[in-house]
C-alpha positions as CSV (number, residue, x, y, z in Angstrom):
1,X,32.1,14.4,3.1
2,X,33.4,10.7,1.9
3,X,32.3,7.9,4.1
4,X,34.0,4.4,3.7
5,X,33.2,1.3,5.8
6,X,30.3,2.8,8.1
7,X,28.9,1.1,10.9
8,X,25.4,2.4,12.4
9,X,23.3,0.5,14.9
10,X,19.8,1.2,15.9
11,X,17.9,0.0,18.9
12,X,14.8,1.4,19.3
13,X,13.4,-0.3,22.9
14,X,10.0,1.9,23.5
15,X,8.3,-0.6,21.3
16,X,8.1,-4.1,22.1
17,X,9.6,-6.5,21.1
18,X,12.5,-4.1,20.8
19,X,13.5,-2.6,16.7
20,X,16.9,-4.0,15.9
21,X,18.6,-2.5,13.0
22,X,22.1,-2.2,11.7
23,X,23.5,-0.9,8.8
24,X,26.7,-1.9,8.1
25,X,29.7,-0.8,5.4
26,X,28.1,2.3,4.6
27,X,30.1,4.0,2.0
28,X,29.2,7.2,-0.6
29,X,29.4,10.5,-0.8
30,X,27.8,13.5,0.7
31,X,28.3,17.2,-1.0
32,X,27.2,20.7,-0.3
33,X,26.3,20.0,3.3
34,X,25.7,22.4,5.6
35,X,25.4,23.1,9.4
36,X,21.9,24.3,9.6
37,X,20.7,22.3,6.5
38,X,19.7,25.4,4.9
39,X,20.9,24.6,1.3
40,X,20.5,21.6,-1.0
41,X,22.9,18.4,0.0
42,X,23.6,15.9,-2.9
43,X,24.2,12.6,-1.5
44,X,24.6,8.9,-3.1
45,X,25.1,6.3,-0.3
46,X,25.2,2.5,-0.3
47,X,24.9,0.3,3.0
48,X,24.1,-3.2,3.8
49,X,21.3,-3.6,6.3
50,X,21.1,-7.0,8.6
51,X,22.5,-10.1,7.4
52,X,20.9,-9.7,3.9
53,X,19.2,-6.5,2.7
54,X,21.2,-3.5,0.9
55,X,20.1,0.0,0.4
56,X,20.9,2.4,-2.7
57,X,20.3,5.9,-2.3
58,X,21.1,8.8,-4.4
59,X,19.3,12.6,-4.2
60,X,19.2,16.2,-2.9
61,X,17.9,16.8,0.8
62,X,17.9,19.6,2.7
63,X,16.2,19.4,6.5
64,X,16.2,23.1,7.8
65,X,12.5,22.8,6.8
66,X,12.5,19.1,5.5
67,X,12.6,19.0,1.4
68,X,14.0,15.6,-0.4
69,X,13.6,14.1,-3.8
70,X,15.6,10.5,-3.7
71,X,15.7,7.9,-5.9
72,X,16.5,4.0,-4.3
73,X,17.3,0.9,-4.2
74,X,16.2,-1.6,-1.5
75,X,16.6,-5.3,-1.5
76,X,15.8,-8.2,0.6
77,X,15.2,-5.5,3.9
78,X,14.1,-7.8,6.8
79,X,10.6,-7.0,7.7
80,X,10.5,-8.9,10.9
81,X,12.8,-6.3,12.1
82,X,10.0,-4.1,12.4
83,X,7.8,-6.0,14.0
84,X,8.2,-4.1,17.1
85,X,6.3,-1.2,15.5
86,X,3.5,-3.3,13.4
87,X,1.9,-4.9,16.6
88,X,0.2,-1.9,17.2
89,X,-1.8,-2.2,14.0
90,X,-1.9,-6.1,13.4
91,X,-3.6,-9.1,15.5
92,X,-0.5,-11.1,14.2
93,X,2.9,-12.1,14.7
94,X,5.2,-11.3,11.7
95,X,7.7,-14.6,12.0
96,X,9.7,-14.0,8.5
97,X,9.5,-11.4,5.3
98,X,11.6,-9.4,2.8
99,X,11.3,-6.3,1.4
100,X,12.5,-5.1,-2.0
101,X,11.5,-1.8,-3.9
102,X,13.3,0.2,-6.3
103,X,11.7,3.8,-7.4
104,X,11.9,7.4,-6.2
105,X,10.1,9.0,-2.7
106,X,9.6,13.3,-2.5
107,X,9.2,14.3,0.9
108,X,8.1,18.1,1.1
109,X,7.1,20.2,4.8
110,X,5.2,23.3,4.3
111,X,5.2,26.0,6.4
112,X,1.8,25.5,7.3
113,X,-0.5,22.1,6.6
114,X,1.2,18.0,6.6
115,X,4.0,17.0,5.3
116,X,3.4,15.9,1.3
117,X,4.9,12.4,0.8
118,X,5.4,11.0,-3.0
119,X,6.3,7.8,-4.0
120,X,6.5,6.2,-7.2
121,X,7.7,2.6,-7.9
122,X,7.8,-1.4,-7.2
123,X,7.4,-3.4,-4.3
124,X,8.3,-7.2,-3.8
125,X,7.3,-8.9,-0.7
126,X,8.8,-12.3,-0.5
127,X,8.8,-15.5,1.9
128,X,6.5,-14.0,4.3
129,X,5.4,-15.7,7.3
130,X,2.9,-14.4,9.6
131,X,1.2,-16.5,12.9
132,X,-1.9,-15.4,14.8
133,X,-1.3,-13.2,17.7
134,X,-0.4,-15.9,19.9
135,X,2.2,-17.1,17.9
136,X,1.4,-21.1,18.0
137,X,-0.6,-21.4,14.9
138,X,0.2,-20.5,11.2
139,X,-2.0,-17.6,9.6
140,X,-0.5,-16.7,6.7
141,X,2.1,-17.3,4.4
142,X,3.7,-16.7,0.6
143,X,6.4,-17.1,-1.5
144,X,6.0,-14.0,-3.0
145,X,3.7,-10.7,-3.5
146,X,5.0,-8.6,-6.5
147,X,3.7,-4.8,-7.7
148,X,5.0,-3.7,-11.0
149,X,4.3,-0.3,-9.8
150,X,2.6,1.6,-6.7
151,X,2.3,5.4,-6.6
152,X,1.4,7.1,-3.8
153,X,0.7,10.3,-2.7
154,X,-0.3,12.0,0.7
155,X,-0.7,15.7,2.1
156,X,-2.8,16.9,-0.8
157,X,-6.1,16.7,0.4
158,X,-7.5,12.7,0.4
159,X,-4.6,10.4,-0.7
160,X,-4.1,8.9,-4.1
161,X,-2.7,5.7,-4.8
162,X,-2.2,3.9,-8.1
163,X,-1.7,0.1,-8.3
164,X,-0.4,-1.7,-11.4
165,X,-0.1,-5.2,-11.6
166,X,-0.4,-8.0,-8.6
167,X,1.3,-10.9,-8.5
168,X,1.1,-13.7,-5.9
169,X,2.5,-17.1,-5.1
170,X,2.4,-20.1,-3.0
171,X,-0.5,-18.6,-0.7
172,X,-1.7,-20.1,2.3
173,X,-4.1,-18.6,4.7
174,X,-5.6,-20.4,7.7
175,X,-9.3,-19.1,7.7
176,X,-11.6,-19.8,10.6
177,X,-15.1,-19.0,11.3
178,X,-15.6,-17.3,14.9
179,X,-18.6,-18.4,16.8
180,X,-19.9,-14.8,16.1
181,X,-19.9,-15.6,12.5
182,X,-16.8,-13.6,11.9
183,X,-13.7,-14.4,10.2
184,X,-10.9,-14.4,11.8
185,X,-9.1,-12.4,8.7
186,X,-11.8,-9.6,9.3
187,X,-10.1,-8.9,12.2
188,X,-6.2,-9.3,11.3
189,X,-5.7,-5.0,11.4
190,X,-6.5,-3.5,14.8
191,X,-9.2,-1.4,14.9
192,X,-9.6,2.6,16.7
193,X,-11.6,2.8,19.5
194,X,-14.9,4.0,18.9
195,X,-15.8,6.9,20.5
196,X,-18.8,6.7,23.2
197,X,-18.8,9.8,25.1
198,X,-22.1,11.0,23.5
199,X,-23.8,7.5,24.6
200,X,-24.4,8.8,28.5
201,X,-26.4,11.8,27.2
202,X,-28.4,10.2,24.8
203,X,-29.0,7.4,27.3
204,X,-30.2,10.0,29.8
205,X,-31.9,12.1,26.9
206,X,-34.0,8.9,26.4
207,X,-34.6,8.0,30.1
208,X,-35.6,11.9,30.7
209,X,-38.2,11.8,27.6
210,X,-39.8,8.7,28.7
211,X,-41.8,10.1,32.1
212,X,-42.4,13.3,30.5
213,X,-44.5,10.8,27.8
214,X,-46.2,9.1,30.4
215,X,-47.1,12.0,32.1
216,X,-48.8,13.6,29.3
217,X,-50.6,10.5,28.2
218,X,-51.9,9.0,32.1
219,X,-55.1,11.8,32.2
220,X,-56.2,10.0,29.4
């Protein structure tokens, strides 16, 4: 399978705001593919994504039961295009960043347990521009955020993660102390909600223990 000029558009609209992403002149080369994805498929594509990102991939993958080992190329990928999807985890509005990475990522699913994820390589995260939640007042921003290398691995028991050199410049942070006595920064990632549902029966445990004292102590 040869693909020249490609056009694929995505528009993902159960997260708001909406994900916005198209990749545009895809071309490359896909071999050994198969209907049910049951053997090996070599594959090296190319594709511009947005108005300045590009994306090099080249691998095997088969998805029958989902097995890849790809080596890639990313550059300039628009991060705000996802900010659809990081709102969920961020008390922030991400106005303006780009992406860049070049490395390999193995994806392996087991018949039984996670899905193993490895990834070895760089990451570049440059001209990023993030507000508070609102969107009216600046909360953080760079020029650049380099990693000489990142390795990460997940699905084998507690993740691993290696971390080589960081590099950052022209940061600016807006930091503001809360009447709490919090910074506002402490709170910039979105936390779970704690679980309560054993505070009723320790309440009642408590008010329940309490007469049963006072009855054993009022003879006295």
């Amino acid at each position: 399978l040869t693909i020249a000029r490609g056009q694929v558009r995505f528009d993902d609209e159960s997260v708001q705001p909406a994900a916005r992403i198209a990749l545009n002149q895809i071309q490359g080369s896909v071999r050994n593919l198969s209907a049910d994805g049951s053997t090996r498929a070599e594959l090296a594509l190319r594709t511009r994504i947005g108005n300045d990102g590009s994306l090099v991939v080249n691998g095997g993958v088969r998805w029958d039961r989902l097995l890849a080992d790809l080596r890639f190329a990313a550059r300039n990928l628009d991060a705000a295009a996802a900010r659809g999807y990081l709102a969920q985890f961020i008390n922030a509005t991400l106005v303006s960043g780009e992406v860049s990475s070049r490395g390999s990522l193995a994806l392996a699913q087991p018949e039984d347990g996670p899905m193993r994820v490895r990834f070895d390589g760089d990451l570049r995260l440059a001209n990023l521009h993030a507000t508070d939640a609102s969107g009216t007042d600046d909360l953080l921003r760079w020029q650049t955020l380099a990693v000489d290398r990142l390795a990460l691995e997940l699905g084998r028991g507690a993740p691993q993660v290696e971390v080589g050199v960081v590099a950052l410049d022209a940061f600016y942070a807006r930091v503001i102390l809360t009447e709490e006595g919090r910074l506002n920064l402490a709170d910039l990632f979105q936390r779970a909600p704690v679980e309560a549902a054993a505070a009723p029966d320790s309440a009642a445990t408590s008010a329940a223990a309490a007469p049963a004292a006072a009855s054993a102590t009022a003879p006295a």
